[in-house]
C-alpha positions as CSV (number, residue, x, y, z in Angstrom):
1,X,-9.4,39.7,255.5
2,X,-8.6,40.2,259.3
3,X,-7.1,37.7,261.9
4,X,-10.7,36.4,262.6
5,X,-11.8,35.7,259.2
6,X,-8.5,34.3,258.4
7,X,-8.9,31.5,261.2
8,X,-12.6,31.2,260.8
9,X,-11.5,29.9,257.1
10,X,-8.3,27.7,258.0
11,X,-10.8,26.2,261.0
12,X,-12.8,24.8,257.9
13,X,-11.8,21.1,256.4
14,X,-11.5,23.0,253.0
15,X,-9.4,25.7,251.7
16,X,-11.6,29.1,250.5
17,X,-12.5,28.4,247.2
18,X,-9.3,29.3,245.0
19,X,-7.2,28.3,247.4
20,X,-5.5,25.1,248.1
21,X,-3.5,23.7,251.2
22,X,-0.1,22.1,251.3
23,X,0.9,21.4,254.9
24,X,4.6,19.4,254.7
25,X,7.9,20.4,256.8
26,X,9.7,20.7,253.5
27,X,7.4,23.2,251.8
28,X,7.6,25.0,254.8
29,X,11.3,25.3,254.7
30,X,11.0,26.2,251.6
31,X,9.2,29.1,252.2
32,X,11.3,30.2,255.1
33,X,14.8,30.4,253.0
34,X,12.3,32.4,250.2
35,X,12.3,34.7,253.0
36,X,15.3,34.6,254.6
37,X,14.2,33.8,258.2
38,X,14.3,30.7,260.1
39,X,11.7,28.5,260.6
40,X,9.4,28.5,263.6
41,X,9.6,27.1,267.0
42,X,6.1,28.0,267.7
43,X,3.4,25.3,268.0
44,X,1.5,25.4,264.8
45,X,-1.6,27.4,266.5
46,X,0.7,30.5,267.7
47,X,2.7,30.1,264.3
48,X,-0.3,30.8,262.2
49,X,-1.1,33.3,264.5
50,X,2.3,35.3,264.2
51,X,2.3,34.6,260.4
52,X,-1.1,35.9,259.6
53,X,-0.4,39.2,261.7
54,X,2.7,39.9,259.9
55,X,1.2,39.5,256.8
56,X,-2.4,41.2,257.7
57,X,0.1,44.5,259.0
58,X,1.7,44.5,255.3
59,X,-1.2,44.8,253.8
C-alpha cells in the first residue's frame, strides 16, 4: 500500500475489510508511549500524513 491508496481507504466511511477504527485521544496516547515519542501537534490531516510516510518508508 502507498500514501494514495492508504488515504483513498481512510477517505471511506468504513475501515478495509479486516480492519477496524478506533479514533480516541487516549488510544492515541497509548500508542505514542508504545513508541516512545510524543504525541502530535499536527492537525489530524498532516498527522496521518507524517504517520503513514514513516510507516510506508519501514516497510
Amino acid at each position: 500500500m502507498d500514501l494514495q491508496a492508504f488515504r483513498d481507504s481512510i477517505a471511506n466511511s468504513q475501515p478495509p475489510a479486516g480492519l477496524s477504527k478506533e479514533g480516541d485521544q487516549s488510544n492515541a496516547e497509548y500508542w505514542y508511549r508504545r513508541c516512545d515519542a510524543a504525541p502530535s501537534t499536527l492537525t489530524l490531516d498532516e498527522e496521518w500524513q507524517e504517520l503513514a510516510r514513516d510507516l510506508l518508508r519501514q516497510v
